[in-house]
N, C-alpha and C positions, 0 to 999 in steps of 0.2 A: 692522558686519556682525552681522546676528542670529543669536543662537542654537538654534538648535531645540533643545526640551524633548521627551522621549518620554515619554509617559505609561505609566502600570503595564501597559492593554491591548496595548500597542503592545509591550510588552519581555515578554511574556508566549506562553512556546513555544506552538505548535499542539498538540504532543503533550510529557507527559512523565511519563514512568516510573518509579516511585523506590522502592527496593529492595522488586520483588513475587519473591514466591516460586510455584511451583504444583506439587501432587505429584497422582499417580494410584496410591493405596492407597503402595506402596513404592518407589514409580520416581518419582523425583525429577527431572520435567521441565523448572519451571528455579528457579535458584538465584540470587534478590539480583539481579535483572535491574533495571537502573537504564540511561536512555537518554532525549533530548532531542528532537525536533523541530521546526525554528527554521519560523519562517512562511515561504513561499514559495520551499521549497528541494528535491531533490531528494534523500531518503534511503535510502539502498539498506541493507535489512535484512542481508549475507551469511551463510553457511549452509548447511550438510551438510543434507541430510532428514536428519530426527530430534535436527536441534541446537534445537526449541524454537520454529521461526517460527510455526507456525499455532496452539500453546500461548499464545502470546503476544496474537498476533490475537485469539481468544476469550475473552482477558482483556478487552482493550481493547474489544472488541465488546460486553463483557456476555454474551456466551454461556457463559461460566465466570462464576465470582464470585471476585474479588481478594481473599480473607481475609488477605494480607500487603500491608504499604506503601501505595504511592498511584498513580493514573492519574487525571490531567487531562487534561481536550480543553478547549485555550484555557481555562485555568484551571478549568474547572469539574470539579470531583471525581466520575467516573462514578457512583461508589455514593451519594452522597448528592444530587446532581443530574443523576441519569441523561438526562433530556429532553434540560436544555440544553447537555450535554455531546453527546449522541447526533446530536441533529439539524443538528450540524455535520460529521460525519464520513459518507465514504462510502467502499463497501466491496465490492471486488472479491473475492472469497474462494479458492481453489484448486476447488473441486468444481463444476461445471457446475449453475445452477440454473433456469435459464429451460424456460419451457413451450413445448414440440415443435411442438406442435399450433397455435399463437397466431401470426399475425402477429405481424410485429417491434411493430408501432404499437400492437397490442392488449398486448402482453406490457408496454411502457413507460405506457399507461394505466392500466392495471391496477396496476402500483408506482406510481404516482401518487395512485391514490385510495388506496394503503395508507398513504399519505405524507397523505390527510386535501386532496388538490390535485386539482380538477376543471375541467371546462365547459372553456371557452375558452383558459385558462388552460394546464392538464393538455396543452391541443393542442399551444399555441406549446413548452412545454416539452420536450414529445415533440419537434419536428419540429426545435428545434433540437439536440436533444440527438446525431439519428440522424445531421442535416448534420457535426457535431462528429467523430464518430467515420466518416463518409465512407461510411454508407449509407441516404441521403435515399432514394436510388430505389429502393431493397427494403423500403422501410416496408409495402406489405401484402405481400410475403410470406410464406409460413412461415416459423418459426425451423429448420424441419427440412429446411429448403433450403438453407444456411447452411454455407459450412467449418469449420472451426475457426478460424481467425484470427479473422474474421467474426463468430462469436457472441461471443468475448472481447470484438471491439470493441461489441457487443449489449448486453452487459454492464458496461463502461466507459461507455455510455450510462447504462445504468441506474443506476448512481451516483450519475449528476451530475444527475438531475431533481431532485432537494430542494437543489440549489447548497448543496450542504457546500464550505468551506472546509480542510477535509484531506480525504486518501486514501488509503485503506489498498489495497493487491494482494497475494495472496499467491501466491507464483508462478503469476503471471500469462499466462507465455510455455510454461508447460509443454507438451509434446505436439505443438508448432506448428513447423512449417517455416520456415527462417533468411527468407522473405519476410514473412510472418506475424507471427511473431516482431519484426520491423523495423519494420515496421505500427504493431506494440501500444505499443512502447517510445516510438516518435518523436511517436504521438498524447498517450500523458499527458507526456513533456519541455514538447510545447506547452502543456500545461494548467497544466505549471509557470511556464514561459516567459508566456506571453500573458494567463493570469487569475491569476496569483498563489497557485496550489493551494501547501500542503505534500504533500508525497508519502511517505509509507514502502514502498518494493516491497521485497519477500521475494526471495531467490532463492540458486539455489546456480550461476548462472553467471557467469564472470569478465567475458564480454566485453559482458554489461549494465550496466558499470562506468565511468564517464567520471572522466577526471581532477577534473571540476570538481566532483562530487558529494560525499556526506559520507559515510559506513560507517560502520556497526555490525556487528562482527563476533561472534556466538552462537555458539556453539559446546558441543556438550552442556549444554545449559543456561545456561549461561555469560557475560559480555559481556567478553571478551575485549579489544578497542579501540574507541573512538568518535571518529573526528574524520573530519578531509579526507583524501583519496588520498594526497595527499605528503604527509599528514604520518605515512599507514601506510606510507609505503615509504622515509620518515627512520624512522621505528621500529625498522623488522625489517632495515634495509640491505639492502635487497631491489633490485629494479627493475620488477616488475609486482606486479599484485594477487595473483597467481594463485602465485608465489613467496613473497609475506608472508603470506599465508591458508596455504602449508603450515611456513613456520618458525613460525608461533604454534602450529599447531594439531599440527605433528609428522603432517599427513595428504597423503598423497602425490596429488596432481589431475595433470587433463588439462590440454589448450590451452583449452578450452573451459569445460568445467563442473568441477565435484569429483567424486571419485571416489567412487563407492559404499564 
């Protein structure tokens, strides 16, 4: 029987973290933040607002600059190989950023040619992106016709035209209706499922949480645990997520999300 040999690329996370810091003048946003993303997996960032997620995200995005430790995408070191670190990730953010006024089809050509992808190309790219997320037939459009569920998945589109191989979300589901909501989650699971994406979503809700997935739980700064579901709930002797996220954290939550 043969053995399969894995090569260095192949054993090599999607994302990984290794002890960054970040302050703003005196407030110390996070602290020795160290974290893995295996290829092809589903990682759920958890998190209070204000524990640090989108501090985080701006690292890795390059919108901050890392002056502590390390961030690679698929091995490559952001700060000294920004390109080929960058143009495998793609990036859902928390703040709404699509143009109002633009059809759906103008708004995803439009990041395409910023993406340097045109003509014919740019189309197929668009048109499969829109059928992806489940609105092919509001391609002309406005975006300003759009719910909110609707432009998130607008947005999850626009991600995925440069076929990055991970994906960042940072709360992703905020603001949105448990249909909506449902929507966003089960279309990237498939992009884990079916194309082999890595995933990190941000979020401070418990029941975007599946047994099978991994957690990382932030916490002021913090990275409190990193592994699988059971192995947070052998941890804390807990029996839900929503239980072991409040004996780590000593912070009292709902059924649903964490408590302000």
């Amino acid at each position: 029987m043969a053995v399969e040999h894995r090569t260095p690329e192949a054993e090599t996370p999607a994302l990984l973290v290794r002890d960054v810091s970040h302050a703003f003048g005196e407030n110390r946003a996070l602290s020795d933040v160290s974290l893995e993303i295996p290829r092809g997996r589903f990682v759920v960032l958890l998190g209070l607002n204000g524990a640090g997620k989108s501090t985080l995200f701006s690292l890795i995005t390059r919108l901050y600059d890392n002056v502590t430790g390390e961030i690679r995408i698929f091995g490559a070191d952001i700060r000294r190989r920004a390109t080929a670190a960058l143009q495998r990730l793609g990036v859902v953010f928390q703040s709404r950023t699509l143009d109002l006024d633009l059809t759906l089809h103008q708004n995803l050509l439009y990041h395409c040619a910023l993406h340097g992808i045109s003509g014919a190309d740019a189309r197929a790219r668009t048109a499969q992106a829109l059928a992806t997320v489940g609105l092919a037939d509001r391609a002309e459009e406005k975006v300003r016709n759009l719910s909110g569920g609707q432009s998130r998945r607008l947005e999850i589109a626009r991600s995925l035209l440069h076929r990055p191989s991970l994906l960042l979300l940072d709360e992703p589901t905020v603001g949105l209706d448990i249909g909506s909501r449902e929507s966003v989650v089960k279309i990237v699971r498939s992009l884990v499922e079916k194309e082999g994406l890595a995933v990190l979503w941000a979020t401070h809700l418990f029941d975007e949480v599946l047994p099978t997935d991994l957690v990382v739980l932030l916490h002021k700064g913090r990275v409190l645990f990193t592994g699988s579901v059971p192995e947070l709930l052998a941890h804390t002797e807990t029996q839900t997520v929503s239980d072991a996220f409040r004996k780590m954290t000593g912070t009292a939550a709902g059924t649903g999300e964490l408590a302000a």
